[in-house]
Structures are given as C-alpha cells and as structure tokens.
FITOR-27184 format. One line per 3 residues: their letters; for each residue z, y, x of C-alpha. Coordinates in Angstrom, 2 decimals. Layout:
N
A = Z:Y:X; ... .
# end
This chain:
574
XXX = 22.15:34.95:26.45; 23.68:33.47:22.89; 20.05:33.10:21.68 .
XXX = 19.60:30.68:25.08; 22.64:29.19:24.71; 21.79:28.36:21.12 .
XXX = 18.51:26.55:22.56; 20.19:24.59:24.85; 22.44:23.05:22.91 .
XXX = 19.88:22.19:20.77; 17.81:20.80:23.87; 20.55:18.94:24.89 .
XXX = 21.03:17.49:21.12; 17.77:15.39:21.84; 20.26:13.27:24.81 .
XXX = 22.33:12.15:21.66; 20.61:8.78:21.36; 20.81:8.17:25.65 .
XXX = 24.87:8.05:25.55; 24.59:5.16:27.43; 22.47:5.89:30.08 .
XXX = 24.45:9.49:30.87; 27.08:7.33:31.07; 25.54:5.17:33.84 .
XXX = 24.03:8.31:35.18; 27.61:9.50:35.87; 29.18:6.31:36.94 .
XXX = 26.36:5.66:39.71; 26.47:9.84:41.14; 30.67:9.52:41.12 .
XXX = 30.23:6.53:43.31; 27.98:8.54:45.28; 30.54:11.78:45.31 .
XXX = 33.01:9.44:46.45; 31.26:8.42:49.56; 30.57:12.31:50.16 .
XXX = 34.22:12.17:50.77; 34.85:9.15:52.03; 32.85:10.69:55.18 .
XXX = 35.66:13.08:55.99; 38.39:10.63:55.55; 36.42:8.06:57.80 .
XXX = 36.36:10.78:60.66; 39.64:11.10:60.35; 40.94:7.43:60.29 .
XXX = 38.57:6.81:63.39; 39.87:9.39:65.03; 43.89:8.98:64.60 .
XXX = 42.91:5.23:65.13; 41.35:6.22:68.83; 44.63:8.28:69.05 .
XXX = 47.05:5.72:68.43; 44.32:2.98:70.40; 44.75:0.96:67.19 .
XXX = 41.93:-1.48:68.08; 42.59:-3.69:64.80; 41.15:-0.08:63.30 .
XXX = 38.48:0.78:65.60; 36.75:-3.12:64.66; 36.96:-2.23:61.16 .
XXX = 35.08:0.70:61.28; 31.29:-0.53:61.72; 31.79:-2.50:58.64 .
XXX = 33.58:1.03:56.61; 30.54:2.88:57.41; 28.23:-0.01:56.07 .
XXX = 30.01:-0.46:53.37; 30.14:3.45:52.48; 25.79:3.08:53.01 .
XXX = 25.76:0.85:50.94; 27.68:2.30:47.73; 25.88:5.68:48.63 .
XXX = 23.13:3.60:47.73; 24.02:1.86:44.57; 25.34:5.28:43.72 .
XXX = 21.94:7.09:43.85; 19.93:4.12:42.87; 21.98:3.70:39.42 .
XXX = 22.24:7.73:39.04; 18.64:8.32:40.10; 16.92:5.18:37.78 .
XXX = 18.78:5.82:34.44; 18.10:9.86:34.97; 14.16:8.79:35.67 .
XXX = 14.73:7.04:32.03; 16.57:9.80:30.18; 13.86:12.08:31.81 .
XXX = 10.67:10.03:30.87; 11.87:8.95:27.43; 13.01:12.65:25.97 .
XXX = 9.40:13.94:27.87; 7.99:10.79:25.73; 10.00:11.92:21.94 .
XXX = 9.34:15.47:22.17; 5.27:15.17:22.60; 5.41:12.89:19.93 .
XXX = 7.17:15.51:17.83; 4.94:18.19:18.69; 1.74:16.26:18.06 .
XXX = 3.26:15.57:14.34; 4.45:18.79:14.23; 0.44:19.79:14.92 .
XXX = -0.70:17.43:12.55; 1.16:19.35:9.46; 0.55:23.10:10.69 .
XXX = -1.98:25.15:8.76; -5.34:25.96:9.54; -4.49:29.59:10.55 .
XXX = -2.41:28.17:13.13; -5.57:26.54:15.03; -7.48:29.99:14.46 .
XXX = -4.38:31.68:16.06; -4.89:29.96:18.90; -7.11:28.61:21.67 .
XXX = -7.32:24.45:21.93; -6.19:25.31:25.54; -2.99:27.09:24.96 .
XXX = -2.30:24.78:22.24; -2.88:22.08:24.49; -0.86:23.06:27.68 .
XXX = 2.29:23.40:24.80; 1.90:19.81:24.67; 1.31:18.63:28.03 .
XXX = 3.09:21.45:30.37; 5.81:22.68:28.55; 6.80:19.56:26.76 .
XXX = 7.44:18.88:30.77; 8.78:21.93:31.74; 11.66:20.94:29.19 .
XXX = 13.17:18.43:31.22; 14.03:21.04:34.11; 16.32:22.38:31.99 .
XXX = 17.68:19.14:30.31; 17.87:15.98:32.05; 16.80:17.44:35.76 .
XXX = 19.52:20.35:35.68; 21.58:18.18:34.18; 21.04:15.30:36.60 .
XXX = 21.77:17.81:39.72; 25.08:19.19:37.63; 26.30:15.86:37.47 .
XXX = 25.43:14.56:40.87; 26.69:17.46:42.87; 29.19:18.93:40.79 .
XXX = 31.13:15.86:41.06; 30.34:16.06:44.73; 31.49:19.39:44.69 .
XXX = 34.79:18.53:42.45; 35.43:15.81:45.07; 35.46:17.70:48.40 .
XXX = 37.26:20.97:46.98; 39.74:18.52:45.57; 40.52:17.01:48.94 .
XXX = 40.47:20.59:50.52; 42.88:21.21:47.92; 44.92:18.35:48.84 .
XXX = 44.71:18.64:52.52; 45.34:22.99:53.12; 45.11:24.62:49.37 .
XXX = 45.70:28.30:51.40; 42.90:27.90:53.29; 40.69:26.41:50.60 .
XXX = 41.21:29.78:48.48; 38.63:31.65:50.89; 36.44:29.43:49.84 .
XXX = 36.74:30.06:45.80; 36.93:33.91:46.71; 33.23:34.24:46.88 .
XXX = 32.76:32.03:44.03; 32.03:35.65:41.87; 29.74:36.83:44.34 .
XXX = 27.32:33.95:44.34; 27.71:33.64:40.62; 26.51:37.43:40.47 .
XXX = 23.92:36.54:42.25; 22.61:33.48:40.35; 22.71:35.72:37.37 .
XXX = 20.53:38.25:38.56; 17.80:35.93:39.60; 18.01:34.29:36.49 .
XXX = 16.75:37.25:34.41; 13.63:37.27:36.82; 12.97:34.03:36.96 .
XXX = 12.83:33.26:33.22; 10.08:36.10:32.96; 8.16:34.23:35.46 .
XXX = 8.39:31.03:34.11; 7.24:32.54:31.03; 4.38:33.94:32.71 .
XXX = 3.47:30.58:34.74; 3.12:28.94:31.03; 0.86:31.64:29.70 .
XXX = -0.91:31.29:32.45; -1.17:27.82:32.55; -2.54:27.96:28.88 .
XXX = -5.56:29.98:30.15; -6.28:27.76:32.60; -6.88:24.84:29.85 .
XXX = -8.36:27.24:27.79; -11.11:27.88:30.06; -11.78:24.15:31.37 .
XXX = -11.90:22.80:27.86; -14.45:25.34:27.22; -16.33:24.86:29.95 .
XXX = -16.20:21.20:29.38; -17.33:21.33:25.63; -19.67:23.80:26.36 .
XXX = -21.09:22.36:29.16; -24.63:22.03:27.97; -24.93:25.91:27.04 .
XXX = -23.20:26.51:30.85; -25.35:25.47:32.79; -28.78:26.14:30.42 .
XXX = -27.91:29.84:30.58; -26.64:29.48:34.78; -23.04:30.52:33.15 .
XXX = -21.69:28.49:36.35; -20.70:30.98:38.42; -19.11:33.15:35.38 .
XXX = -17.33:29.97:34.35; -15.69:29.37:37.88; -15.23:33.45:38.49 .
XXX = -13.20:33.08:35.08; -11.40:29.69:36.49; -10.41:31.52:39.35 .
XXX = -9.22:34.72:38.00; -6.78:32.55:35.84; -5.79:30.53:38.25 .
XXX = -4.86:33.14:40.85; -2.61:34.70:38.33; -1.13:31.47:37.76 .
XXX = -0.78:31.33:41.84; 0.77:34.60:42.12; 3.29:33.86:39.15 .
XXX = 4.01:30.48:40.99; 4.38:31.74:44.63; 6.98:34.82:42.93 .
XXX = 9.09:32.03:41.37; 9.30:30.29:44.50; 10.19:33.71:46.77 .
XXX = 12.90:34.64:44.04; 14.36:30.83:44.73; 13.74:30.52:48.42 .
XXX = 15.85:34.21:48.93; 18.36:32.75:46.11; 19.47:30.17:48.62 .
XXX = 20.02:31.14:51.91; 22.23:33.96:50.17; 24.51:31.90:48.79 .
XXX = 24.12:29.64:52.09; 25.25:33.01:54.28; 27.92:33.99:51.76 .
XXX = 29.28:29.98:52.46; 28.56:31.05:56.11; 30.68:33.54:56.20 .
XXX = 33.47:31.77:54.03; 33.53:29.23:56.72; 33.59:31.26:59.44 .
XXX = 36.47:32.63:57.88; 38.29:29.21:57.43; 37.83:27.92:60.65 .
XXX = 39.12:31.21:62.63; 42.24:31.22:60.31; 42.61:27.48:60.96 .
XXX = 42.52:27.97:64.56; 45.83:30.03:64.29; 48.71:27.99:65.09 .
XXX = 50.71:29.30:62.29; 47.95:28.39:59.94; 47.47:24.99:61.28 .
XXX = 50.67:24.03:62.09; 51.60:20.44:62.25; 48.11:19.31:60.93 .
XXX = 47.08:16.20:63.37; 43.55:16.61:65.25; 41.68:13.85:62.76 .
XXX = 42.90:15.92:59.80; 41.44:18.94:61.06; 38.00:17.93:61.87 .
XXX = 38.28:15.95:58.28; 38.91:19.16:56.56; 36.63:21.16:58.97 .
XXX = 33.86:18.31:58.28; 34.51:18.76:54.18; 34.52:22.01:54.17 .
XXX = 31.05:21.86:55.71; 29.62:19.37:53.38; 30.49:21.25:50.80 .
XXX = 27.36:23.57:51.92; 24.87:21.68:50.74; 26.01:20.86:47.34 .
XXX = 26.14:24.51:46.43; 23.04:25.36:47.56; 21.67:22.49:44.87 .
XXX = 24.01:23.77:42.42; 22.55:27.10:42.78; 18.96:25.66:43.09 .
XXX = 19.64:24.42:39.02; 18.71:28.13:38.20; 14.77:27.99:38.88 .
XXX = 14.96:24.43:37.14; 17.03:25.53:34.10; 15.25:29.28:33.57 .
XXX = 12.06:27.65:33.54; 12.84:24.73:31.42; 14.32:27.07:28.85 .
XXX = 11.32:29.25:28.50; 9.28:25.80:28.01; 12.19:24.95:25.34 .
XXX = 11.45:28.43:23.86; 7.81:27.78:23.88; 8.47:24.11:21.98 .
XXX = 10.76:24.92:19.77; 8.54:28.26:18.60; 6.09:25.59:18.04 .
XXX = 8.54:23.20:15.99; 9.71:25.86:13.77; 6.45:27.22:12.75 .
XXX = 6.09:26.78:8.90; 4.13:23.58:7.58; 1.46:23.59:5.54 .
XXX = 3.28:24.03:1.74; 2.71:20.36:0.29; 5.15:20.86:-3.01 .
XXX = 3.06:18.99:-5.16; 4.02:15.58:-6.66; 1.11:14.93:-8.82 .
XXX = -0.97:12.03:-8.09; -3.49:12.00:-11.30; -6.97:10.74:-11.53 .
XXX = -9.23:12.70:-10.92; -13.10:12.78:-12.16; -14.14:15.76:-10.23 .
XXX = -13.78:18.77:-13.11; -13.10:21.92:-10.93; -11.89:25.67:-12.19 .
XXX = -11.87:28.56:-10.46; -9.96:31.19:-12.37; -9.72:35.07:-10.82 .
XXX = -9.44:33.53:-7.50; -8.49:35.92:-4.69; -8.33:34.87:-0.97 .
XXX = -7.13:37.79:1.42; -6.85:37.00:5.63; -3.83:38.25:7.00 .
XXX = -5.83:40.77:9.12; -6.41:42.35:6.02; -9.81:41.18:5.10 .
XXX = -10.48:40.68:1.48; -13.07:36.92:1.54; -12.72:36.27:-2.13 .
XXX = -13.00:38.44:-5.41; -11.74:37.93:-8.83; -14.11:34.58:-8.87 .
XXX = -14.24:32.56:-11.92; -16.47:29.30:-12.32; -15.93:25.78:-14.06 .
XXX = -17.23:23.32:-13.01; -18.03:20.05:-14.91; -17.54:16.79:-13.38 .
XXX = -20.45:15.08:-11.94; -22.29:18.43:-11.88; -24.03:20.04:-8.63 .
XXX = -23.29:23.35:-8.12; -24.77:25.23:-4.83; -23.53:28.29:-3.56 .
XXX = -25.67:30.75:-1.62; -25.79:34.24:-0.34; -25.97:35.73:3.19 .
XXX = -23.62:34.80:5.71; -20.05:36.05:5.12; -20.67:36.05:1.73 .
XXX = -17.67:34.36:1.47; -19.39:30.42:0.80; -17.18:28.31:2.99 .
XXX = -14.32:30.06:2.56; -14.34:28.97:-0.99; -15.26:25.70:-0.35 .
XXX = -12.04:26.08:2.35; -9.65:26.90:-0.54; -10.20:23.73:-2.31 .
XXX = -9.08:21.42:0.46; -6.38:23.96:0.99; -7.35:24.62:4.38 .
XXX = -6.89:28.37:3.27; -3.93:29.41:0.86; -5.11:30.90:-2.63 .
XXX = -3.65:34.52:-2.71; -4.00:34.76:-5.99; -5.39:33.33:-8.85 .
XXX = -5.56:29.57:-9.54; -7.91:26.60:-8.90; -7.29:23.61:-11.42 .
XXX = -8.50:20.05:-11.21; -9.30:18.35:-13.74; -6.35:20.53:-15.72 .
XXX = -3.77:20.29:-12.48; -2.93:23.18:-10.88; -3.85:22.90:-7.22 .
XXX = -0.29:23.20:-6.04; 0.85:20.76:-7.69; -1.16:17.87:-6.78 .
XXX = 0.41:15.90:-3.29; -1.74:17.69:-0.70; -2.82:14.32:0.96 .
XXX = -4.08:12.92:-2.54; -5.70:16.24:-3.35; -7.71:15.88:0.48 .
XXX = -8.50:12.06:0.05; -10.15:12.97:-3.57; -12.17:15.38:-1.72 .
XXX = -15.46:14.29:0.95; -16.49:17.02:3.25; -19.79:17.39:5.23 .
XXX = -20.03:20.08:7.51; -22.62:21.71:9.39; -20.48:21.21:12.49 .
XXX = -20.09:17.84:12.24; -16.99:16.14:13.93; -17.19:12.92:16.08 .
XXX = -14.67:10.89:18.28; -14.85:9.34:21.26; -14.99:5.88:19.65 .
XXX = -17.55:3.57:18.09; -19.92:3.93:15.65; -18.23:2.02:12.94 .
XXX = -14.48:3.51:13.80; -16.59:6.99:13.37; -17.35:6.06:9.82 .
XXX = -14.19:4.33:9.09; -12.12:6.84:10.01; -8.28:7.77:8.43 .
XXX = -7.63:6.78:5.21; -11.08:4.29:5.52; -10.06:2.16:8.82 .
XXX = -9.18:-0.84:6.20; -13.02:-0.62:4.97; -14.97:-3.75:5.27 .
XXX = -17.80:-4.63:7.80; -20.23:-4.94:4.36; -18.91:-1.63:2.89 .
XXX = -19.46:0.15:6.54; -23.28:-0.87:6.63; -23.45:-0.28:3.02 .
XXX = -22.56:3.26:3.95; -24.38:3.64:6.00; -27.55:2.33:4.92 .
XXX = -27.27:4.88:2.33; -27.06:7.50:4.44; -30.01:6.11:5.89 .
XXX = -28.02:5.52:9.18; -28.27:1.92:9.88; -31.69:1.67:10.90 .
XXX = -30.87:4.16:14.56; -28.09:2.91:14.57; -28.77:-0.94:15.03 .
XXX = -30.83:0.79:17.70; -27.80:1.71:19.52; -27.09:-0.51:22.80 .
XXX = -24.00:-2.21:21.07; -24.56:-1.50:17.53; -21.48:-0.63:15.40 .
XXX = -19.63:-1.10:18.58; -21.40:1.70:20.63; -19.01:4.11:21.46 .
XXX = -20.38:7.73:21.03; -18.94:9.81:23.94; -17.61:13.18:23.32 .
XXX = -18.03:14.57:19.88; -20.65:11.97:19.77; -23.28:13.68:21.93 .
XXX = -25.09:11.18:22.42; -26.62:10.81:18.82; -29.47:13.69:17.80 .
XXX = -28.27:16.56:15.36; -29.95:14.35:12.86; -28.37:11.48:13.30 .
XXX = -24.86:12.56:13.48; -25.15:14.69:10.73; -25.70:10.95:8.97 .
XXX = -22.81:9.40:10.56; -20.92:12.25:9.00; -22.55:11.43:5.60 .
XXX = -22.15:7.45:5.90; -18.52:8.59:6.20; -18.31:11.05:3.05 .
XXX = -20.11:8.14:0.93; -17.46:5.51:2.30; -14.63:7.88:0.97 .
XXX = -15.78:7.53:-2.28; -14.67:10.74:-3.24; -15.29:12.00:-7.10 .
XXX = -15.58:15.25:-5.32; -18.16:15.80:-2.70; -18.42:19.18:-0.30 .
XXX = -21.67:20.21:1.59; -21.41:23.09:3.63; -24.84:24.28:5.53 .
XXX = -25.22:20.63:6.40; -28.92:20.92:6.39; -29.33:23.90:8.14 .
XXX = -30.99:24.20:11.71; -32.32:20.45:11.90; -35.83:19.68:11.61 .
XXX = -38.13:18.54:8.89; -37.92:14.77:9.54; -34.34:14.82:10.41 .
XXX = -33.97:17.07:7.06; -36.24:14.45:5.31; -33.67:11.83:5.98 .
XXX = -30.25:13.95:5.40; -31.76:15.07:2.23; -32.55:11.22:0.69 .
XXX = -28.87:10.71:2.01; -27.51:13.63:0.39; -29.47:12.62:-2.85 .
XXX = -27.53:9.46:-2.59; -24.14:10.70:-2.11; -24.66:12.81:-4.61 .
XXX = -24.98:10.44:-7.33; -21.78:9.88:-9.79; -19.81:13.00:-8.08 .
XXX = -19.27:16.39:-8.48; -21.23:18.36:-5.95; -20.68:21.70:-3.71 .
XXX = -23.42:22.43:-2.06; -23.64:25.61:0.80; -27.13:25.43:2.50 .
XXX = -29.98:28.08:3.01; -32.69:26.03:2.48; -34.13:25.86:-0.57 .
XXX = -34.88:22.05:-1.02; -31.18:21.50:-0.58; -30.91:23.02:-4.18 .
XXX = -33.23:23.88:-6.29; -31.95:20.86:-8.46; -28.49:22.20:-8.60 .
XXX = -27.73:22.19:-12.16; -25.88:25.53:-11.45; -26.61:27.71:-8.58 .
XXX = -24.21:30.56:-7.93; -25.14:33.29:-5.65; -22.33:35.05:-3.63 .
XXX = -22.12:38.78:-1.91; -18.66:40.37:-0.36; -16.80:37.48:-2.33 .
XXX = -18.03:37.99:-5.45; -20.64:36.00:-8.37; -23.32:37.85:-8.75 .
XXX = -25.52:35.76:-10.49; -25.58:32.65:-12.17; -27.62:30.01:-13.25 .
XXX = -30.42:27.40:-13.22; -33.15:27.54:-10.12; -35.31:28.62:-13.11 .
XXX = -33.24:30.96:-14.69; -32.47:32.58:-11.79; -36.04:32.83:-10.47 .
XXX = -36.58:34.60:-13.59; -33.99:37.21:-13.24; -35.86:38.76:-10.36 .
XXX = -32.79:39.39:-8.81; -30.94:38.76:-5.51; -31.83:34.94:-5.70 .
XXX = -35.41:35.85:-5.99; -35.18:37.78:-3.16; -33.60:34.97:-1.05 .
XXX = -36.43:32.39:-2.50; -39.30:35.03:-1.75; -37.77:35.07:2.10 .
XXX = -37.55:30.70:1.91; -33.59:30.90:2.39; -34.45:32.02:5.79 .
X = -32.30:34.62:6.43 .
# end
C-alpha cells in the first residue's frame, strides 16, 4: 500500500507542468456539480411556485431549465476537453521518456527480453498509466464535487437524516478495498499477457518468410490464440470483479435510501418540511446514486493504471549503460587486450585471461568454432558487453574512460546480420552520426563498396525506400549497403563479424573487393569462416572456450600443424 502510494505520487508529479489545465478541468466539472444540484432546487421552486400559483414563477421556469442545459454543457465540455489534453499530452511525455530511456539501456536488457514485451511497455502500458492519473483523476474531480455538492445540500436541508447515508460509507469502502487487491493482480496479468501477444505477431511478422516456407501457419495462429485467450480470460475476470463491485455498492445505497425515505415519511421526522422540499431532498438523495457508483468504478481504472505505472517506472529505473568516461582523444586504431575476462550473468565464462595488441592499421582475424567466444570479443570493444575483468586500452586509454558515444563513433561495425530501415537507400547509408554526409560522399561510399552499380538499378535510386529490414535487396547486396555505411563512418577502427559467411561466390566476390577497400588505412577485426576472408590477415588468432590458442601469420600457422591447420584442411567449413 505505501510502496503504491509512493508511485502515485510520483505519477501524479508528471501533472506538475498542466496546473493550468487541472485548474480549468475543475472550474468546468464544479459548474457541472452545480447544475447536479440545481436539479433538486428547481423541483422544488416549481413546485412551491404551483403551490402558491405564482405564475410570474411558473414562466420563468422553461428558461431555468435551459439555462441549467446549457451550463451542464459548458461544464462538461470545458472539464471533458482540457482532461482529453492532460490525458493525451502526459500519454505523449512518458513514451517519449521510455523510448530515451530504451535508447541508453544495455545490451543485456534487449537479451532479457522479447521485442514484444518490450514493445507493449511502450505502447499499452504507457496507456494504461493514464487510468490511474488523469482518467481517475478526471472522475474524482467530476463526481466528487458532484458528490460534495448534493451531501452538502442534504446536509443543509435534514443533516439527521443525511447520517444514514454516511453510515454505510465503511461498508462500501471495505468493499472497494477488497476488489482492489484482485484487480491489481489482474491488471498485472492483462499486461503480461498483452506482451505475448506482440511478442508473437512481431515474430510472425519478421519471420514471415520462414512461416509460411515450413507451413508454420497454423502453429503461428494456434500460438496467437492461446495468448490471446489468456489475455480474454484475464480481461473478462477484471470486468466480472467490476461489474459485481457496482451493483453492491448500488444495493448498499438501496438500502440507505430505503431507509431515508421510510424515516422521512414519519411525521415526527418530517415535520414542518413543505412538499417541494421533500421531493428536493428525496430527488438529491437519489442523484447521489449515480455518482458513487462512478466513484467506486475509479478502482478498476486506478488498480490497473498503477500496475502499468509499476511496469513504467520498473522500466525507468533500470540502470543505464555506465558512460563515466570524459575522454575524447584521437584515436589511430592501436587496440590492447590485457587478461580480459567476460563472464554472463547466467554464469557462463565467454572470455579467458586474453591478451593481444594490436597495432594500428593492422588486420587481425579471429577464428575458431562457433562459441568460441569471437563476437563476444568483438562485443566488448563497442561495450555492448561489460569487461568483467581485465582491461582493453585504446591507443593507451582505458576503455572506461573514453565518452562511450566517441568510443562507438571511432568504431565501424559489419555484421553478418545486417540491419536495415524502412527508409531509402541513401538514409540507409547515412544513417546517425552520418545524416549530414554529402550526396558525393554517399555515392563515393558506396561505389566503394561496390554498391552503386544495383543500386542505380533500383526503381528510384538513392531514393528507393527498402521495406522492412530492407528485404527487398539480395543477401549480397545488403550486406554492401551495410559496408557503404562502415566506409562512410570513416572509422580508424573497422569490425567484421562473419560478414561473408553464407552468401555465394559472386556475391562474396563483390563483398570481398569491398571489404579490401574498407580495409585500407584502418585497423581491422575480422570474424569469418572462410578462408579468403583472411589469409592476408597480418595476424590471425585462433579462439577455443575463450581462450588464444594460437597465433600468428596464415603461414606460420599453417606450419604449426595445429588447430588452424585443421580448420584450413576442412576450408573453414565447419
């Protein structure tokens, strides 16, 4: 309960900068709670005035009751608008919060956890929030002051027999507690759920290809609907919970009333009290129904907007990736590996004691079987893994203590997985740090990657966009989009991993005149299995459980007879 209270004030913290606009929100929702009671005072008036056949009264009255329409109206209109703002506008500042927040997490965190459930965080829950902010909030405000109004005139017009009334006030806030511990589980439930449900259709979507080549429809959709039925059954138990909430409370009212009205039918209860004031209180008393039913409704909306603030602020307080560094030096590409040691938190030991130096403008290429430990190496130096021990040095600098973002724009990657946007050719290879590049140092680019020729092909050129993860080019010829955009960076340092590997000869033929090309005036990493990849290397290290095992020139090593022979006997196959 403290913990939720804790997060609510903090949710409510992000209305600080919409003082205004609560303010309007409450000046338009009192107008409206004063024509809630305006209703029982206008029964009354028309009915002393038919009583007393005050016909000066009785012509007045068509114009009260348009009059009271029409600041009902204006009531709503200014509550319901400037709510719709605070609403829209916090649902607007908290995704863009989270997506920053996203953008500094570490890599583990996107390991941790599908796209899908990271995605529904954003979208769903961000939106779940405002049912316990500015919708609860909005429904407080509008009929508690509702609420306020008619007990107040109860108060004013019989206080004895408005005390029934406030009797059962315990009861139904008993009541509201208790289905507030099961609907916060629920809601809790419904997110999870919802996650899944992302998870799967981005899958599906991605994979779409590999669906329906291996007739994985069927499983896809039996997987679709198993997570969406749970989602339905989580749903449809949140709504029973609320739907038994209220007419509860409504029957506890029920019977308050029921009360009031056989005690004010006593004459020693009533007394004096004229026949208009009567029906006015009678007529308050029942109005005052079906604010407390919406008051009681704010418990679905505020237990499952606080389990989507739970969710977001989880998210929000997650550590960052550590960026203490505040050198900024030049760098010409020397790199030192000294007793590194990289351990996963599951346990797994990737890296061992390994020690190399390497000189700038040198190619080194790292091989060995797969999980040898390669790319997670290669992973440390853009710091998308933490060092657990040991230290990597740059050009003399300590890793850590280089600005993070300098230490990544120093560094090009190339990955056998290559990464394309939805977007054009030329904002493909311009991308981040490079949107400011020229149109002649884009082509340039890409003519060295040997790019420019397919890609002039294109229907539009430089302009054609590429559809998703750009699967509309060949393996090939994204792979050379990726390398037109590694030779724009202009890195001194320049990362390969398997980039080669699984294309065919004449798309290898071209990637490996690009790679010869980026290559040139840069220190190299290179992680591939085949053998023309690196057999030029001037240093090749060969990797097993984590750990050098041998080191040296193609030559050298050939010599050796040892594991690298045994790779280059099977062609770098395996």
């Amino acid at each position: 309960m403290k913990q939720d209270f804790k997060v609510y004030l903090r949710l409510l913290s992000y209305l600080k900068s919409f003082k205004w606009a609560i303010i309007l929100v409450i000046v338009g929702f009192a107008i409206n709670a004063g024509t809630e009671v305006s209703v029982a005072r206008l029964l009354k008036y028309i009915i002393e005035s038919i009583q007393n056949h005050n016909q000066q009264n009785l012509n007045l009255f068509p114009l009260l009751i348009v009059a009271l329409i029409f600041f009902r109206g204006l009531g709503l209109f200014v509550g319901g608008y400037f709510s719709a703002v605070i609403s829209r506008s916090l649902v607007f500042n908290l995704r863009q919060e989270v997506f920053s927040k996203l953008m500094r997490l570490p890599s583990q965190y996107y390991l941790d956890h599908s796209s899908g459930q990271i995605s529904a965080k954003l979208m769903y829950n961000v939106e779940q929030v405002t049912a316990a902010s500015t919708e609860s909030l909005q429904t407080l405000i509008k009929e508690g002051l509702v609420t306020i109004g008619l007990l107040g005139f109860l108060l004013y017009t019989n206080w004895k027999l408005t005390l029934c009334i406030l009797i059962f006030a315990p009861l139904i806030g008993g009541l509201i507690r208790k289905a507030a511990k099961r609907l916060r589980k629920l809601s809790i439930q419904v997110q999870n759920t919802m996650g899944d449900i992302n998870h799967v259709v981005q899958e599906t979507v991605i994979g779409q290809s590999v669906v329906k080549g291996f007739a994985g429809e069927d499983y896809e959709k039996e997987r679709f609907y198993r997570h969406s039925n749970e989602n339905l059954k989580r749903g449809l138990k949140m709504v029973v919970v609320q739907q038994l909430n209220s007419p509860v409370v409504q029957l506890i009212m029920a019977i308050s009333m029921s009360i009031i009205v056989w005690l004010a039918l006593r004459p020693e209860i009533l007394g004096d009290t004229s026949a208009g004031a009567f029906v006015a209180y009678i007529t308050a008393a029942g109005l005052l129904g079906k604010p407390t039913k919406n008051l009681t409704d704010i418990n679905e909306k505020l237990q499952r907007g606080l389990a989507a603030a739970h969710s977001v602020f989880e998210l929000l307080d997650l550590p960052e990736e550590e960026n203490n560094g505040t050198l900024k030096p030049k760098l010409d590409g020397q790199v030192t590996f000294d007793k590194v040691n990289l351990v996963y938190p599951d346990g797994s030991h990737a890296i061992h004691d390994f020690s190399l130096d390497i000189q700038a403008g040198q190619t080194v290429a790292l091989v060995g079987r797969s999980g040898a430990g390669k790319s997670s190496l290669v992973n440390l130096l853009v710091r998308f893994q933490e060092l657990s021990s040991g230290q990597i040095s740059f050009d003399g600098n300590a890793i850590r203590d280089i600005e993070l973002s300098y230490l990544r724009q120093n560094i090009a990657m190339v990955n056998q997985q290559v990464v394309l946007f939805d977007r054009t050719v030329r904002e493909n290879i311009a991308y981040g740090q490079l949107q400011g590049a020229s149109e002649e140092d884009i082509i340039k680019a890409a003519k060295a990657a040997y790019a420019h020729d397919f890609i002039m092909a294109l229907p539009h050129g430089y302009d054609t966009i590429l559809g998703v993860n750009g699967l509309t080019l060949s393996g090939g010829q994204r792979q050379r989009v990726a390398i037109a955009r590694a030779i724009l960076k202009n890195a001194p340092i320049l990362i390969m991993d398997e980039a080669t590997s699984a294309l065919d000869n004449e798309s290898e033929h071209y990637i490996q005149k690009a790679f010869d090309e980026a290559m040139q005036h840069r220190t190299t990493i290179v992680i591939a299995h085949r053998l023309s990849t690196i057999e030029n290397a001037d240093c090749i290290v060969v990797m097993d459980k984590g750990r050098i095992i041998e080191k040296g020139t193609h030559a050298e090593l050939l010599a050796q007879h040892g594991a690298y022979y045994q790779l280059y006997q099977r062609n770098f196959e395996e």
